[in-house]
N, C-alpha and C positions, 0 to 999 in steps of 0.2 A: 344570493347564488347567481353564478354568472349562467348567461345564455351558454347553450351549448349546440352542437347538431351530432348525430352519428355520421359516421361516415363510412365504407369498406368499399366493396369492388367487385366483378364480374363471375369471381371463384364461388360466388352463393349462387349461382345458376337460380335469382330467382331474380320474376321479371318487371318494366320496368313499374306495370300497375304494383306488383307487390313493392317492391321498394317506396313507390309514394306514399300508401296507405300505409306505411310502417313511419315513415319521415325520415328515413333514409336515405343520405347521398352516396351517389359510387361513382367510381372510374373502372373502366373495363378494361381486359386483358384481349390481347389481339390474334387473330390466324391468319394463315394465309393456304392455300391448297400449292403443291408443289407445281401445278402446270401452269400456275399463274402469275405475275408478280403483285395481284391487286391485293392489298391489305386490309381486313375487317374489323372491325370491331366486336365485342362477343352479339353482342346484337345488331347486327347490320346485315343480316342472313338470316333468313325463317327457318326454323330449326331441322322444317322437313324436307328444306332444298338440302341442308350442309348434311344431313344424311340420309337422303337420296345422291348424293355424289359419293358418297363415303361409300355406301353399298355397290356404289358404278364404280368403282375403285380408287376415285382418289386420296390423297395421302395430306392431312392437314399438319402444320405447323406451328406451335404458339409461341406466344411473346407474351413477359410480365410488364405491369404496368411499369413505365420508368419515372424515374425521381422527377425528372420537369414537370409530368405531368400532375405530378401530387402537388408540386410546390404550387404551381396555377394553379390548380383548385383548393388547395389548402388557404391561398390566402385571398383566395376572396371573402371565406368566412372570416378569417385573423379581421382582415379590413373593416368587416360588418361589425366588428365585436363580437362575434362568437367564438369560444374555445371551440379542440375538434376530441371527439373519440374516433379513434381510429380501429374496426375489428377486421384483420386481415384474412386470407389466405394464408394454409398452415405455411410455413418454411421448409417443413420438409417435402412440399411439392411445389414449390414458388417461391420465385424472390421479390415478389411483388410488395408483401407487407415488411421485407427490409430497405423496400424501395420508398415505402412509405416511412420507414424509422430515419434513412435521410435525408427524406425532405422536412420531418419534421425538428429537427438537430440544425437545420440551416435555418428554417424560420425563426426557430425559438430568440436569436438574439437580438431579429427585428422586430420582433414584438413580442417584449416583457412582460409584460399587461395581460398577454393570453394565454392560452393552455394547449398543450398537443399533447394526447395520450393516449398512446398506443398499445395495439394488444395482437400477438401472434395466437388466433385462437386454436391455433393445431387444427383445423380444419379445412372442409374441402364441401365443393358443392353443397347440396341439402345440408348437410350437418354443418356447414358455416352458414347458410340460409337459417337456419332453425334457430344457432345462436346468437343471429343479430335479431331476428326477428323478438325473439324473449330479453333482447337488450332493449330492442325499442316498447317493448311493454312497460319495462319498470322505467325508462326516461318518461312514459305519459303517465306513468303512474306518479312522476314526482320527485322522482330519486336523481342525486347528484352526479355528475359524470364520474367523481371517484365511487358512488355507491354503486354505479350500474359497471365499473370498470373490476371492483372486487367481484360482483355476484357474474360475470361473464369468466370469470378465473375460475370461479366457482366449481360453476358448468361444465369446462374445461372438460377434467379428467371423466366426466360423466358423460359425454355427449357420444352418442355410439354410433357409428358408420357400419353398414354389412352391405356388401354386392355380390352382387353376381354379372358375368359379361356373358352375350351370348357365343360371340367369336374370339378365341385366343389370341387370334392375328396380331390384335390392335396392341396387347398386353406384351407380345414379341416383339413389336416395332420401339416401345418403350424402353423395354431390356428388362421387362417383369417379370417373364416365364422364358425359358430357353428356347430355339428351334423345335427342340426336341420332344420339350411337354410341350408346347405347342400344336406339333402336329400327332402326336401321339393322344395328344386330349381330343382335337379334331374328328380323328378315326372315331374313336370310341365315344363319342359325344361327354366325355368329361368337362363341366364346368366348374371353375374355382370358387371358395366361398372367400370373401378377401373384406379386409377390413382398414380403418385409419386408425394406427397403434397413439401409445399415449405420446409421442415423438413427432406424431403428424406423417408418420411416412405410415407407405402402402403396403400392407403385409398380406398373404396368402397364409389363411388358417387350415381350410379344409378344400372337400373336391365332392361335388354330387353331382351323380350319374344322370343325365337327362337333366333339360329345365325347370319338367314339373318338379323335381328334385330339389333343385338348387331355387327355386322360388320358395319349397316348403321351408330349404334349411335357413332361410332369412328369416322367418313366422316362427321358426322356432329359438333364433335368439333372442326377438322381441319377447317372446314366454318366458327365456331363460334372465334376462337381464330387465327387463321392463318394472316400475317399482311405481306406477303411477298413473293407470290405463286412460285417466283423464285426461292428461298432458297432450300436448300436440304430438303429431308425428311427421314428419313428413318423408313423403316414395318419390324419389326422381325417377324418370326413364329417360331412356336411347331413344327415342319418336318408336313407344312399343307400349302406350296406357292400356292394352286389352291386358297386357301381364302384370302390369302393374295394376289396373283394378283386380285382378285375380289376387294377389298378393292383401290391398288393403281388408277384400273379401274375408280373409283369411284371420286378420289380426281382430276384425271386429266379432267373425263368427266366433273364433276360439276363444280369443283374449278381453274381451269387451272395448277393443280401442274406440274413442268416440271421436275424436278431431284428429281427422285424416287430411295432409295436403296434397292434391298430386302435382308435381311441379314436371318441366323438361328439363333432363341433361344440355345444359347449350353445349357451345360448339368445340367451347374453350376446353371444358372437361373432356366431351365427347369424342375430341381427337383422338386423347389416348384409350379411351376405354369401350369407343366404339358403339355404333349401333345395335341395340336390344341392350344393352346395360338397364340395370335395375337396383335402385340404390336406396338402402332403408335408414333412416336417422330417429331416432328418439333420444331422450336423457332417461339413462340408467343408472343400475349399480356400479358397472364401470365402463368403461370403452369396451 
């Protein structure tokens, strides 16, 4: 069995201690704030400076990782002897892991010998966190890059994303909600219940009234779609862990969840979705 490494990128908003302790490589996706020309890296900013400026009003910018840079990191492992699995960012929110399908399309014919195999896991933040992270279990468990490359396909269509945001603004600046439900949701504190469809894009399911609301109505899809309370889970936030332990509160008091992660929204995600977002991922029945 050949050596292998995982590999993905910044779109797991998990940090950079998790990535080691999983043995994961990434390349990260970039911002920049509009009053400035200086350009970041998803971690090259504490999550609570990039929103504390975001709440001061400024307006961030991102960029997908580009093909050069895969190609440099890609072949220093080709060089070492290792094949790559590659678990991207969905495509329907980033061209990041198409960025990674051509650099691995250009390497391929310099080195024969090795393997690139990639995988658009339709995900985003946490719920691309979650699926690499249960990628890097079965590679230390033993399993081959095409065994762990089926059972992350697997996952796929089970891997369930639910948010809530606490400002629409962010979701208007995107072009996700109108002006109009914008500041109409505003007024009447309406928050959307919005999900990552089986397509990777970002869909608006529902609307609950007030926070405490819309934090319940995340606890209540874990109830409705949840198939395995042991399982990990993991709750990203916007720099807002008082709601988000309210929320984990919630899954272990109702639902028996016993492995909770709480991770940060970086910055990358956090652009569009803004400060106080709260974002729930587990594997369910279905997305």
């Amino acid at each position: 069995m050949n050596d292998y490494v995982i590999f993905s990128d910044s779109g797991c908003d998990a940090s950079d201690e998790m990535f080691d302790a999983w043995g994961v490589k990434h390349r990260s996706l970039t911002f920049v704030f509009t009053d400035s020309p200086t350009q970041y890296s998803n971690d090259d900013m504490p999550v609570e400076v990039f929103y504390e400026k975001m709440r001061g009003g400024g307006v961030a910018k991102t960029s997908a990782v580009n093909i050069e840079t895969f190609i440099w990191a890609f072949e220093e492992e080709l060089k070492a002897g290792r094949d790559i699995l590659y678990l991207g960012f969905s495509t329907g929110l980033s061209t990041t892991a198409n960025s990674a399908e051509a650099a691995a399309k250009e390497l391929s014919p310099k080195y024969p010998e090795r393997r690139i195999v990639t995988v658009d896991t339709l995900c985003a933040s946490g719920g691309e966190g979650l699926i690499v992270y249960l990628a890097s279990l079965q590679k230390k468990a033993g399993k081959s890059i095409d065994e762990v490359a089926e059972f992350v396909k697997s996952k796929i269509p089970h891997l369930c994303h639910w948010f809530t945001v606490e400002d629409l603004v962010y979701l208007k600046r995107g072009g996700r909600v109108s002006p109009t439900v914008a500041l109409v949701g505003s007024l009447l504190g309406i928050k959307p219940v919005m999900h990552v469809d089986d397509e990777g894009h970002l869909t608006k399911v529902s609307t609950a009234r007030g926070r405490k609301a819309s934090i319940k109505a995340l606890a209540d899809k874990y109830a409705e779609l949840c198939t395995d309370t042991d399982a990990p889970v993991f709750i990203s936030h916007g720099d807002c862990e008082k709601d988000a332990r309210i929320l984990a509160d919630m899954l272990r008091e109702r639902c028996g969840a016993k492995d909770i992660t709480l991770t940060f929204i970086g910055p990358v995600i956090g652009a569009h979705a803004g400060p106080g977002t709260i974002a729930l991922f587990f594997v369910g029945k279905k997305r």
